[in-house]
C-alpha positions as CSV (number, residue, x, y, z in Angstrom):
1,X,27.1,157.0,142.2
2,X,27.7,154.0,140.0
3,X,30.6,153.1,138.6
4,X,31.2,151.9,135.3
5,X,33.2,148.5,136.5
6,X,32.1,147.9,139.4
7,X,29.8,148.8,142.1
8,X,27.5,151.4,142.9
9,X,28.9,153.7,145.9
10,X,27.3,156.4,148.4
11,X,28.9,160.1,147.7
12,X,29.3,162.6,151.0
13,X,30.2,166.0,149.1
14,X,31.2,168.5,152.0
15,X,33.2,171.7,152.4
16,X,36.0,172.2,154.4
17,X,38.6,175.3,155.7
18,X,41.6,172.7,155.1
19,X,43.8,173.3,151.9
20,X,43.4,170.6,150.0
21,X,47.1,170.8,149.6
22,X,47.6,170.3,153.3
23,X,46.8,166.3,152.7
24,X,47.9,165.3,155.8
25,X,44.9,167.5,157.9
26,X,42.3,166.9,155.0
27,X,42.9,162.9,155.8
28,X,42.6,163.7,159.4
29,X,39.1,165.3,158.7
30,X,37.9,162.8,156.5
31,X,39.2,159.6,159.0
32,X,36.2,161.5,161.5
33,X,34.0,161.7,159.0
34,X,34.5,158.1,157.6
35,X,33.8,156.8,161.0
36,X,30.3,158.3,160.9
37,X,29.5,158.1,157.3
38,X,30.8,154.2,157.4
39,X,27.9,153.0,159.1
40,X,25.5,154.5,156.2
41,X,27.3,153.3,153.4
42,X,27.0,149.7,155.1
43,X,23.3,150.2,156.0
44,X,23.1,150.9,152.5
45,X,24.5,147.4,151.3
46,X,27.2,149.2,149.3
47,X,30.9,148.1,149.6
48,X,32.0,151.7,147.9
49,X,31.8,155.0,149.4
50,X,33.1,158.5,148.5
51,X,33.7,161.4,150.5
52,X,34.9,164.4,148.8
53,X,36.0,167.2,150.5
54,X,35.8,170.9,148.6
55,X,38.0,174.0,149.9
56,X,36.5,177.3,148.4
57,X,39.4,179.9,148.0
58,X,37.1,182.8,147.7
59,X,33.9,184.5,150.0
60,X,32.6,186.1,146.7
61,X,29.2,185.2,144.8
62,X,30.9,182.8,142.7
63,X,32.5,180.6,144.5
64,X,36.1,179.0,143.2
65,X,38.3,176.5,144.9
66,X,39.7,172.6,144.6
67,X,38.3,169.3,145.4
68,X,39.6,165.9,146.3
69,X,37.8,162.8,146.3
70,X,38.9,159.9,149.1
71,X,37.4,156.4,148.2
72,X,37.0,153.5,149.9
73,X,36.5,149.9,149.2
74,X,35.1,147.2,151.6
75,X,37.2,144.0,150.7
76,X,36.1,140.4,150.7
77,X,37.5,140.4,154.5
78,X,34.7,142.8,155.5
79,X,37.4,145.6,156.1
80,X,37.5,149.1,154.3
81,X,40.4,150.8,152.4
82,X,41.6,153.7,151.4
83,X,41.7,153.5,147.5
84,X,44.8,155.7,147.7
85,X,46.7,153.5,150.2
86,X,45.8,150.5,147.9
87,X,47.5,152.3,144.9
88,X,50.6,153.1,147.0
């Protein structure tokens, strides 16, 4: 993915049985995630990653649900952050 001001970034795009309204759970999924998926994004060179999770609501043939997107940011440091806890 590249974004338009700034760098390019690796996407993960997985599903999940967490409600993406139970935030609090989703992050504590995507924290195990991020400590696997980290080390790709850095092989890559990239100082942006995306993981975004997707909970489907139904079983049927067409699937409908929500998404949320969790982005992280390597700063000058070498460290990683949350893009949400950035904003807070």
């Amino acid at each position: 993915m590249d974004f338009p001001k700034g760098d390019s970034a690796l996407v993960m795009n997985y599903e999940t049985d967490i409600s993406i309204e139970d935030m609090p759970e989703l992050r504590k999924e995507v924290d195990e995630i991020w400590e696997v998926f980290q080390k790709d994004v850095e092989a890559a060179n990239l100082k942006a990653a995306a993981i975004r999770a997707v909970h489907n609501e139904n079983d049927g043939f067409i699937k409908i649900g929500k998404g949320y997107g969790f982005i992280f940011i390597k700063q000058d440091d070498g460290t990683w952050h949350w893009l949400d806890d950035e904003e807070k």
